[in-house]
DOTOR-191883 format. One record per residue (C-alpha): residue in one letter; residue number from 1; x negated, y negated, z. Coordinates in steps of 0.05 Angstrom, whole numbers. Layout:
% DOTOR-191883
<'A', NUM, <X, Y, Z>>
...
//
This chain:
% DOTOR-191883
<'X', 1, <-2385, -1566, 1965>>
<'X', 2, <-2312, -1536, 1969>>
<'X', 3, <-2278, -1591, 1930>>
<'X', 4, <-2211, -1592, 1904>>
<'X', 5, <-2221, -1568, 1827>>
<'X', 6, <-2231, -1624, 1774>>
<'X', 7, <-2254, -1631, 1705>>
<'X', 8, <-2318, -1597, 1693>>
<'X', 9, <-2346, -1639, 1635>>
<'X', 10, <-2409, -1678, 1647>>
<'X', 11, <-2407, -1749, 1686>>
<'X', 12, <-2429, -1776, 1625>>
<'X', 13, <-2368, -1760, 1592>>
<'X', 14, <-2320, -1767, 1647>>
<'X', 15, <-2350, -1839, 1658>>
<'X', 16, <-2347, -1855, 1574>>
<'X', 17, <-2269, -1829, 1586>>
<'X', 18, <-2259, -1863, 1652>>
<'X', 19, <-2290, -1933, 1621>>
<'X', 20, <-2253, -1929, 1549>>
<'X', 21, <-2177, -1894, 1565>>
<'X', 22, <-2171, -1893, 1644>>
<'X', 23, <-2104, -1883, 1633>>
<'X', 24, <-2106, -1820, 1594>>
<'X', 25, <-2161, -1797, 1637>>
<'X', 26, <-2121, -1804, 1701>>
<'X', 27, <-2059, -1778, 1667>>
<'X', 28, <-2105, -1714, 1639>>
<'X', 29, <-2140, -1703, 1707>>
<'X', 30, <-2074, -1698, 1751>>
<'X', 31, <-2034, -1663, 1692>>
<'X', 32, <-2080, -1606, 1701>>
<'X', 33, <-2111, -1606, 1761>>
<'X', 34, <-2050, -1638, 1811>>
<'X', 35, <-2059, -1675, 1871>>
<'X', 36, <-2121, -1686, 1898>>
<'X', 37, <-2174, -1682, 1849>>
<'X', 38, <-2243, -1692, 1832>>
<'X', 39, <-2278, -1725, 1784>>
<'X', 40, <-2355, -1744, 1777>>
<'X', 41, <-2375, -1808, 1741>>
<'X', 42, <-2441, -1851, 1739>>
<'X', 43, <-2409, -1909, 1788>>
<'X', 44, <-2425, -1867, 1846>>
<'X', 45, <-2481, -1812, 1856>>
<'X', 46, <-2424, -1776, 1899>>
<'X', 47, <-2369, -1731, 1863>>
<'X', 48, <-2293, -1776, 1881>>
<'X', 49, <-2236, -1743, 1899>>
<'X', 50, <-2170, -1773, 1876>>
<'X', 51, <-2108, -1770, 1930>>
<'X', 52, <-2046, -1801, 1912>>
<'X', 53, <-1995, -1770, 1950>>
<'X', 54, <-1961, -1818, 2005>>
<'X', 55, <-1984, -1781, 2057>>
<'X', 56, <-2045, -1770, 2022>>
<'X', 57, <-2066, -1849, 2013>>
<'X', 58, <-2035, -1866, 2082>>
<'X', 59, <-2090, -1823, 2112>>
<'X', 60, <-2137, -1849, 2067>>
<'X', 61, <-2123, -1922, 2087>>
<'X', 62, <-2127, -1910, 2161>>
<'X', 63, <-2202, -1866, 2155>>
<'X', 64, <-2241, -1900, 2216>>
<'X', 65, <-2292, -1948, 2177>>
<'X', 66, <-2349, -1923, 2219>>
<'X', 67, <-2345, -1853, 2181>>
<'X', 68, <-2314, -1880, 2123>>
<'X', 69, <-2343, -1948, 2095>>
<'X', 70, <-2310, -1977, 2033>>
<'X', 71, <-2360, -2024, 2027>>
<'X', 72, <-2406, -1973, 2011>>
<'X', 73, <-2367, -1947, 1948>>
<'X', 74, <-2375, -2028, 1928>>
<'X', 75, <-2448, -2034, 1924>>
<'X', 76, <-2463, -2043, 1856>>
<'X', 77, <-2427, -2110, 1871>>
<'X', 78, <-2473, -2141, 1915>>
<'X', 79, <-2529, -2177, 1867>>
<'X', 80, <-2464, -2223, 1852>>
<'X', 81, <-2416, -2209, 1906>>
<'X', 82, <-2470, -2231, 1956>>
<'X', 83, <-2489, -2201, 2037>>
<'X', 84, <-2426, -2240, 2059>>
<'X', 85, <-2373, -2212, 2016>>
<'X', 86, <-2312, -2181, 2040>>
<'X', 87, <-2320, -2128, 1990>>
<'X', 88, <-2383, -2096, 2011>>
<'X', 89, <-2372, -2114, 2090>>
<'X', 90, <-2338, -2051, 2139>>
<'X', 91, <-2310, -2054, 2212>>
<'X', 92, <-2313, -2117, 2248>>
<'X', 93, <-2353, -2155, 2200>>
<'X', 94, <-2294, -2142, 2148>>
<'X', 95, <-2241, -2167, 2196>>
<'X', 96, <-2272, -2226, 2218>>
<'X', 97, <-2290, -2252, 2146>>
<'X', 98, <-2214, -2231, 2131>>
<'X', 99, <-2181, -2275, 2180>>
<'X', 100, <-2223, -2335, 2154>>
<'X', 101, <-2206, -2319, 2079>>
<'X', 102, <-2143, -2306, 2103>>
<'X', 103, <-2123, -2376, 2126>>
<'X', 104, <-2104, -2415, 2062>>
<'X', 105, <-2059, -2353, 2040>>
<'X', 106, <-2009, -2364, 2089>>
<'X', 107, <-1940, -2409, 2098>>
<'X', 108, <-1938, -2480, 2075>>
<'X', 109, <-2014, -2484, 2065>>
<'X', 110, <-2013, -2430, 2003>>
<'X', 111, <-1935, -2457, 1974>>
<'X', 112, <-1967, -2533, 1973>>
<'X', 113, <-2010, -2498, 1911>>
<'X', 114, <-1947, -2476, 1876>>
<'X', 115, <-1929, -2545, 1838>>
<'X', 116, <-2003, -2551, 1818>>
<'X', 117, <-1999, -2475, 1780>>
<'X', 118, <-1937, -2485, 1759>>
<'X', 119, <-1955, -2547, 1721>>
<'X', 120, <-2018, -2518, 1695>>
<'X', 121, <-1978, -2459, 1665>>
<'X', 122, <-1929, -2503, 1635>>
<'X', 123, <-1989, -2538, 1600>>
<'X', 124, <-2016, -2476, 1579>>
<'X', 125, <-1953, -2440, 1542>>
<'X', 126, <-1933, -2505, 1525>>
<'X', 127, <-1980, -2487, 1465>>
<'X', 128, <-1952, -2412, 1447>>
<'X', 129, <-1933, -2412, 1371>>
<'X', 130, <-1938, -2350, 1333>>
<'X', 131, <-1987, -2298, 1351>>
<'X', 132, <-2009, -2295, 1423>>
<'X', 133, <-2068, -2253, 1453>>
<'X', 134, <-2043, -2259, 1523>>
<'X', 135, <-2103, -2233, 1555>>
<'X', 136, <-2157, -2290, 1524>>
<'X', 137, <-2106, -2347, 1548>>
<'X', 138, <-2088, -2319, 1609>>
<'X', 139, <-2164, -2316, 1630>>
<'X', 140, <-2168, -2390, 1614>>
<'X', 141, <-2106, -2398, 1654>>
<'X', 142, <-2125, -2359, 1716>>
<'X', 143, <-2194, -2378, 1717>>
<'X', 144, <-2171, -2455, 1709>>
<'X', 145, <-2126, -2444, 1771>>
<'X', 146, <-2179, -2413, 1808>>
<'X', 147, <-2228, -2473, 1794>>
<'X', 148, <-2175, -2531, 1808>>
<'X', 149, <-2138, -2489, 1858>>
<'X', 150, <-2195, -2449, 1903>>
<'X', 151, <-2257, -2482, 1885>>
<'X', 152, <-2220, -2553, 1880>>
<'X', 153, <-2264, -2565, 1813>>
<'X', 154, <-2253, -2643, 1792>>
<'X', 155, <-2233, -2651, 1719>>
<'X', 156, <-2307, -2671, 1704>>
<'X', 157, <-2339, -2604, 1730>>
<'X', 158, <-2288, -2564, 1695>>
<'X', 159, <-2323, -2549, 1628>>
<'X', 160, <-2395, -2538, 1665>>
<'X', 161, <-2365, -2491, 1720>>
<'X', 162, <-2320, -2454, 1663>>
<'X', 163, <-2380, -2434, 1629>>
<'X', 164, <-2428, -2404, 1681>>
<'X', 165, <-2376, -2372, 1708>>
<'X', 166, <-2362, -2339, 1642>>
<'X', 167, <-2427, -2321, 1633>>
<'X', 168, <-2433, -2284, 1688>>
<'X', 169, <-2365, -2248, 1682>>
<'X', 170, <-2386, -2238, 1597>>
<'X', 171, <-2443, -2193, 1618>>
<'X', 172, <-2399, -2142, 1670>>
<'X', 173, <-2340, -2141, 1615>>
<'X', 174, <-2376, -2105, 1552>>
<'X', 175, <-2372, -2038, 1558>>
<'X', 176, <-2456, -2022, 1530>>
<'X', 177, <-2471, -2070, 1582>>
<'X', 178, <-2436, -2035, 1638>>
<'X', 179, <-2453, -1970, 1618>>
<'X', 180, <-2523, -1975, 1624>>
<'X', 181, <-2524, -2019, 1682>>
<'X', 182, <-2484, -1953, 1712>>
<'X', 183, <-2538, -1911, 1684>>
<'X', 184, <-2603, -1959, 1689>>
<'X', 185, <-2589, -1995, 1758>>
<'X', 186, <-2658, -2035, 1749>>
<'X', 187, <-2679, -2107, 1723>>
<'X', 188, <-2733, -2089, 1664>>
<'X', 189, <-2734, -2157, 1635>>
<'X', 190, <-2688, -2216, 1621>>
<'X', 191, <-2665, -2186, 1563>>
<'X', 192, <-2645, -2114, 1591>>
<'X', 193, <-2566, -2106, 1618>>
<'X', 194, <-2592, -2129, 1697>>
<'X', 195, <-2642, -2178, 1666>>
<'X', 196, <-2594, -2216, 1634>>
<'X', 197, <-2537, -2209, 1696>>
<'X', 198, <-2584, -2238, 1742>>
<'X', 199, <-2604, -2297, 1701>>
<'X', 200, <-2528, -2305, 1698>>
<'X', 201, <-2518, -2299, 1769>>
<'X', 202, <-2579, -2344, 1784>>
<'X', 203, <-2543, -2408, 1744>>
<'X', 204, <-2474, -2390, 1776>>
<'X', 205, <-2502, -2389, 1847>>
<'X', 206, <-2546, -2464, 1828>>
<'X', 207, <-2471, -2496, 1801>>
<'X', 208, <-2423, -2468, 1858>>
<'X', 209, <-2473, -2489, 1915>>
<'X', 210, <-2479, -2554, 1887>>
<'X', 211, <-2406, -2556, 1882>>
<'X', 212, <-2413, -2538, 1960>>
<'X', 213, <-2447, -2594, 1973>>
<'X', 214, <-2406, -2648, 1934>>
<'X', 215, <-2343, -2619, 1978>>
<'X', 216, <-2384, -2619, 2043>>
<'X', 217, <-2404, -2682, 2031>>
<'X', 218, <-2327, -2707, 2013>>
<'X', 219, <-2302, -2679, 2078>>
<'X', 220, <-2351, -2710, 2124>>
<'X', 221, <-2332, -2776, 2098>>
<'X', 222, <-2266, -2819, 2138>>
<'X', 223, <-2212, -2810, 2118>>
<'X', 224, <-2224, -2755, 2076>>
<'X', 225, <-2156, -2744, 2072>>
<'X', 226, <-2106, -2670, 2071>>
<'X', 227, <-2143, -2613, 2045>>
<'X', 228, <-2126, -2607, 1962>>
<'X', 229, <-2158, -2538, 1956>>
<'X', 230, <-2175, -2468, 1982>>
<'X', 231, <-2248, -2493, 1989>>
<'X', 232, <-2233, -2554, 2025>>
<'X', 233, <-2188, -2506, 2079>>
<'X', 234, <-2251, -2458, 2083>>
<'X', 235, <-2299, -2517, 2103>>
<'X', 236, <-2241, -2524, 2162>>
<'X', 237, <-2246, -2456, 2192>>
<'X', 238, <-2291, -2437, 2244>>
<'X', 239, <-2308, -2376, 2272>>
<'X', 240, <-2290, -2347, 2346>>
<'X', 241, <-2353, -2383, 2370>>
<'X', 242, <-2323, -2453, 2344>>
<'X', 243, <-2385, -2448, 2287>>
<'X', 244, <-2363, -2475, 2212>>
<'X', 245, <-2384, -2426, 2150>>
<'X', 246, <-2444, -2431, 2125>>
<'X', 247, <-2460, -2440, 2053>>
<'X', 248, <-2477, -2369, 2044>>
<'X', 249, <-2417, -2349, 2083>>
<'X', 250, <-2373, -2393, 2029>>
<'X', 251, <-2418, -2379, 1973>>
<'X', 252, <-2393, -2307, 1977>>
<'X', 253, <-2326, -2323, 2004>>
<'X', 254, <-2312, -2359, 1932>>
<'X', 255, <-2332, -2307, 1894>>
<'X', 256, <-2293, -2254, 1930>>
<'X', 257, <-2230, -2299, 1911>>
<'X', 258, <-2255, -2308, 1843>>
<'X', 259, <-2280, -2228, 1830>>
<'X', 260, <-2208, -2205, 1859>>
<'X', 261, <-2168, -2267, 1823>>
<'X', 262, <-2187, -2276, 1760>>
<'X', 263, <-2197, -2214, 1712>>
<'X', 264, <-2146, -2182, 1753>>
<'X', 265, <-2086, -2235, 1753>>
<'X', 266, <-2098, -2243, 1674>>
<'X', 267, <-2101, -2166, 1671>>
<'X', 268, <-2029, -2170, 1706>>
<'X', 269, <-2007, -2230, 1672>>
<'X', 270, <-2026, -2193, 1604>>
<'X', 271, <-1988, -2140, 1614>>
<'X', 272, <-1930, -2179, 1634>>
<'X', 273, <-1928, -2211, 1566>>
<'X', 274, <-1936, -2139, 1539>>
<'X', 275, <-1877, -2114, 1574>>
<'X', 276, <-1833, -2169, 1557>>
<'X', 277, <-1839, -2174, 1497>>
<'X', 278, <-1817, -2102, 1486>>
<'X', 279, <-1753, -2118, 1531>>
<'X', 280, <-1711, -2176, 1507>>
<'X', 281, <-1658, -2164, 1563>>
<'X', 282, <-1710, -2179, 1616>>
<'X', 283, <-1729, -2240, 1586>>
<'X', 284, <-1656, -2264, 1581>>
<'X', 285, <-1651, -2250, 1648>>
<'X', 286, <-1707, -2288, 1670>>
<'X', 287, <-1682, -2345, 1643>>
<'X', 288, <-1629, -2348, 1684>>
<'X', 289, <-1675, -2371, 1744>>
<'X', 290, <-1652, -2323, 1797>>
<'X', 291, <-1708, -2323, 1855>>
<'X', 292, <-1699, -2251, 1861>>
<'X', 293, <-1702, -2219, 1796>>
<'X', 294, <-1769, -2259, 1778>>
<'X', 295, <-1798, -2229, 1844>>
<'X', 296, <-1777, -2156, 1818>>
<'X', 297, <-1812, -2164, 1749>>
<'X', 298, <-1868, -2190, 1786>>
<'X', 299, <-1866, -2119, 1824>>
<'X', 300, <-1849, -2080, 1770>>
<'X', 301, <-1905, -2102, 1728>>
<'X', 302, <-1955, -2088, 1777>>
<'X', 303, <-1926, -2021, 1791>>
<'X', 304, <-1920, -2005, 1718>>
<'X', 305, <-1987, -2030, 1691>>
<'X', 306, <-2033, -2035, 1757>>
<'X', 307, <-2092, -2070, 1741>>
<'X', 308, <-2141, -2034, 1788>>
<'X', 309, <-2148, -1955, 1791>>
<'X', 310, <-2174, -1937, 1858>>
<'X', 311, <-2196, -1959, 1927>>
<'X', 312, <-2249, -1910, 1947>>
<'X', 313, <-2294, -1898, 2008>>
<'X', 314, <-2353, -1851, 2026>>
<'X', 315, <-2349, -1813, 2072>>
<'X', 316, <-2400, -1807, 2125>>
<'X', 317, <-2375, -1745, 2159>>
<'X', 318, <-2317, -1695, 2144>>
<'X', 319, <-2248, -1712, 2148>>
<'X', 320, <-2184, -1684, 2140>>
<'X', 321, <-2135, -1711, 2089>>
<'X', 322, <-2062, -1685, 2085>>
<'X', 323, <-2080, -1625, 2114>>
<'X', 324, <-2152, -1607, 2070>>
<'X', 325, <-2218, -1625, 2107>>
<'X', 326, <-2263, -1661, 2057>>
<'X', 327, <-2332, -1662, 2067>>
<'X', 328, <-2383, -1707, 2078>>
<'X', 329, <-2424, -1744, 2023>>
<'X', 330, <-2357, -1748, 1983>>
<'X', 331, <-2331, -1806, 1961>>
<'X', 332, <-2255, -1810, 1976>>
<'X', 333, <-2201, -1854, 1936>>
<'X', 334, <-2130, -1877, 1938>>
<'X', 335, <-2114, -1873, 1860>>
<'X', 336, <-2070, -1938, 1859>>
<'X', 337, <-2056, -1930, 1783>>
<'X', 338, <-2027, -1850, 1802>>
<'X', 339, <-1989, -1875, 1859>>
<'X', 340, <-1954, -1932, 1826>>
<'X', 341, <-1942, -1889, 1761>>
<'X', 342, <-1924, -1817, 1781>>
<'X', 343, <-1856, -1786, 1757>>
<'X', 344, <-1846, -1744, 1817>>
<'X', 345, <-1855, -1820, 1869>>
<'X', 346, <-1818, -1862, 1830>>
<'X', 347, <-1746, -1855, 1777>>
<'X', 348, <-1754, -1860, 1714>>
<'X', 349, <-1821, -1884, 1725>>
<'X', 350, <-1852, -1892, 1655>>
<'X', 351, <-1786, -1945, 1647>>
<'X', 352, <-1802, -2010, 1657>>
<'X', 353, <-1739, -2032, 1700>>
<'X', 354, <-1740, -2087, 1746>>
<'X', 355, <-1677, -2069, 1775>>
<'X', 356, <-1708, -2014, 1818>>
<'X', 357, <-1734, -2068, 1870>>
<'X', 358, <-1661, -2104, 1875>>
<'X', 359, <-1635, -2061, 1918>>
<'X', 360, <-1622, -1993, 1939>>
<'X', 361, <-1565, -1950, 1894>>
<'X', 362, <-1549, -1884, 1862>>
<'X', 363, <-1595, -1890, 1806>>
<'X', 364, <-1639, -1935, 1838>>
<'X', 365, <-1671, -1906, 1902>>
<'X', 366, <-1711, -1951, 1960>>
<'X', 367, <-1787, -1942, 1933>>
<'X', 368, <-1833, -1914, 1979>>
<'X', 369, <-1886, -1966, 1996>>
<'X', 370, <-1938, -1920, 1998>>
<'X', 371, <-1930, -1917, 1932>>
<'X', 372, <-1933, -1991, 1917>>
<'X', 373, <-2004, -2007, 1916>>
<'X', 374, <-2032, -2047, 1871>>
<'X', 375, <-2066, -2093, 1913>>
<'X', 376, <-2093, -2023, 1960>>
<'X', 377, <-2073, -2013, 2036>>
<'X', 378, <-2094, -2017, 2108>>
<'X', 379, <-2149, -2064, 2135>>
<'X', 380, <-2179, -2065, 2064>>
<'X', 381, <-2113, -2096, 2018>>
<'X', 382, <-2139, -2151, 1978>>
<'X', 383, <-2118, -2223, 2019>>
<'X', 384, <-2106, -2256, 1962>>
<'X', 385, <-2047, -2210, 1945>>
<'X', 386, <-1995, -2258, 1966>>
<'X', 387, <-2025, -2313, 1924>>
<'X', 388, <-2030, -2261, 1861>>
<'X', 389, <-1960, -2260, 1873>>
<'X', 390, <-1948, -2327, 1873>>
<'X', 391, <-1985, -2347, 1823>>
<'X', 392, <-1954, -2294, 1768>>
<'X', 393, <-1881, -2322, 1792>>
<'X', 394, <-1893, -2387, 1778>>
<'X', 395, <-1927, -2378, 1708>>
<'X', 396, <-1871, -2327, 1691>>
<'X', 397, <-1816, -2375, 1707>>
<'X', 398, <-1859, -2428, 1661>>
<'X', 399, <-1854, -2370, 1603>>
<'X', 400, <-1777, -2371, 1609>>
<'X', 401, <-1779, -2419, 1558>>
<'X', 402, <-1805, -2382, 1509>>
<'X', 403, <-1777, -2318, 1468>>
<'X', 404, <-1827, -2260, 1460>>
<'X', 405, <-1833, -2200, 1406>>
<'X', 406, <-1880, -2148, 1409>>
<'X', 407, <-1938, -2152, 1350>>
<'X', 408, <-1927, -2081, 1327>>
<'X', 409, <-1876, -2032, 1351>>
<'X', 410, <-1938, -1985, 1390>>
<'X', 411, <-1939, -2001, 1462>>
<'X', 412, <-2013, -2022, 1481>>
<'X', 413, <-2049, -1969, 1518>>
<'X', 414, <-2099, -1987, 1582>>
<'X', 415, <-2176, -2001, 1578>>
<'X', 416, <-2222, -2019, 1620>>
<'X', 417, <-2244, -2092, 1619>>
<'X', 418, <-2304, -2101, 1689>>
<'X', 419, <-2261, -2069, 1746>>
<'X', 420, <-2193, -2074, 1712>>
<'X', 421, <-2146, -2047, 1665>>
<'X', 422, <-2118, -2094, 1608>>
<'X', 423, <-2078, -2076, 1542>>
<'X', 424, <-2122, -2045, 1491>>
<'X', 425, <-2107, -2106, 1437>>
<'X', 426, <-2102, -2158, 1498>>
<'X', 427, <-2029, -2163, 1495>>
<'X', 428, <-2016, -2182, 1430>>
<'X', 429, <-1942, -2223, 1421>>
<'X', 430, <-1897, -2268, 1381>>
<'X', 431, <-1875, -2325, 1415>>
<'X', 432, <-1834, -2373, 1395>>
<'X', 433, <-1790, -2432, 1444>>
<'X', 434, <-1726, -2401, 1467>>
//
């Protein structure tokens, strides 16, 4: 194939270097080899080129899904993600389950869930004394969010809930066990890598659709009351026909919201801590309570330390990207964590500097949004972005409490934790009440 050039080391070792320092990897790849590249790892059979150029990823993000499927590049998803996910759906089966996840992440419906996170964050660094791993509590934190404030989990179910859910997410987040899952895609047993993530998938789907059927059940009764949860606004939506979702349909709905909310927003929230606590004047500044300036650290941080790396698709037939045709049987990607983290797109950009987002000026130029794109583009950005948003606003204006300072004077370098990128020592911090 006439590819752009790329490393020529065997998948086995780009994937071992992808998997443990994706940073470095990225940073190696387009250091040498520029804009596009290509890069062959055991996630996909096809070699992946890497665009992240603005022109580059706008084209990328408007590829006609009928020749270019992203759900495709998602696959190895689907024994959790389910038929029904938005992840592995393309063309109008994407945008249709879109604008019913969609609903509850818009206007009043997703700011009435603001006092309820905000309170739960306050409980949670209510409890920060001395050294923090940000990462472990922040995936207690997001994942308690996502079971009070998406699934609508009672008290009662909490515990059971916390811990299939865990199980499942356990087995995708050690690196052995993802490695040869990438290498050995086959179930030899309960106690091989796909043995065992069934099992675990088995006893998450038995909880959640009896969960389903509690909240049915709840609804159908009168006066049922307003909706207190993402869930309980799903069971209202109905399709063009006027038909409610099925369980299936919410089954996989739910886990959409919790694969793309949970390891993710405590990736992001991780970092945050990370960041802060290596810049006092930020957190000073937070303090203050200016709406703005906690909406550019929430920007900044997610342009500095993205959590994913790359929104890819296959491509069923050539197509021409920034002026190269690429050929078929290629996977294609937007590199998110390039486009958010290049020097030549953005000033100063290894600086963490909230500033940049309040405004053009001299030393602060407008950012290109095409460059901005942690949650991806097009037809195919994560829904739940607005909520991510959200939801690391009102947990960093609970932190203005405390006072943070870094564990050791290294900053923490990225690694790969399932489908995200988290410090290398989980955020490690001081933190004491301000």
């Amino acid at each position: 194939m006439d590819l752009p050039p790329g490393p020529r080391a065997p998948a086995i070792w780009q994937t071992l270097a992808w998997m443990t320092r994706p940073g470095a990897f990225l940073r190696r790849v387009h250091g040498r080899f520029g804009d596009p590249a290509t890069i062959r790892t055991y996630w996909t059979e096809e070699p992946m080129v890497l665009f992240s150029g603005p022109d580059a990823v706008r084209a990328v993000f408007r590829l006609d899904p009928a020749i270019a499927p992203a759900g495709q590049s998602w696959e190895f998803l689907r024994p959790f993600a389910g038929p029904h996910s938005i992840l592995l759906l393309d063309g109008d089966e994407h945008i249709r389950e879109r604008r019913l996840m969609q609903g509850p992440f818009h206007g009043e419906r997703m700011r009435a869930f603001a006092p309820m996170i905000s309170d739960l964050a306050r409980r949670e660094l209510s409890g920060w004394h001395g050294r923090v791993v940000a990462l472990d509590r922040m995936r207690d934190l997001t994942l308690d969010i996502i079971l009070r404030v998406v699934f609508g989990a009672r008290d009662d179910e909490l515990a059971h809930m916390r811990d299939v859910i865990e199980d499942s997410l356990a087995t995708v987040r050690s690196l052995p066990s993802v490695l040869a899952m990438a290498v050995v895609r086959k179930d030899m047993g309960p106690r091989s890598p796909w043995g065992r993530f069934r099992i675990a998938v088995e006893r998450f789907d038995a909880e959640l659709y009896a969960l389903l059927a509690r909240r049915r059940a709840e609804a159908a009764r009168p006066g049922a009351g307003e909706p207190d949860s993402m869930l309980a606004l799903l069971l209202e939506a109905r399709d063009e026909r006027g038909n409610p979702p099925s369980d299936q349909h919410l089954r996989d709905q739910l886990v959409a919201l919790l694969v793309g909310g949970h390891d993710s927003s405590a990736a992001s929230l991780a970092w945050a801590f990370e960041l802060l606590a290596r810049h006092p004047a930020v957190q000073a500044r937070l303090r203050e309570g200016e709406p703005g300036y906690v909406e550019a650290v929430v920007k900044e941080v997610l342009r500095a330390r993205p959590a994913l790396t790359i929104a890819p698709r296959l491509l069923l037939e050539p197509a021409e990207i920034d002026g190269r045709t690429v050929p078929a049987g290629v996977q294609v990607a937007a590199c998110l964590w390039l486009a958010c983290r290049r020097e030549d797109l953005w000033e100063r950009a290894g600086e963490f500097r909230p500033e940049r987002w309040l405004g053009a000026a001299p030393d602060h130029p407008a950012p290109n949004p095409l460059s901005w794109i942690p949650f991806g583009g097009g037809v195919r950005r994560c829904a739940g972005a607005p909520f991510a948003e959200m939801e690391m606003r009102e947990v960093l204006r609970a932190a203005a409490g405390l006072t943070l300072r870094p564990m050791r004077p290294q900053a923490e370098w990225a690694r790969r934790s399932m489908l995200v990128l988290v410090p290398n020592r989980g955020g490690e911090v001081v933190a004491e009440p301000a």
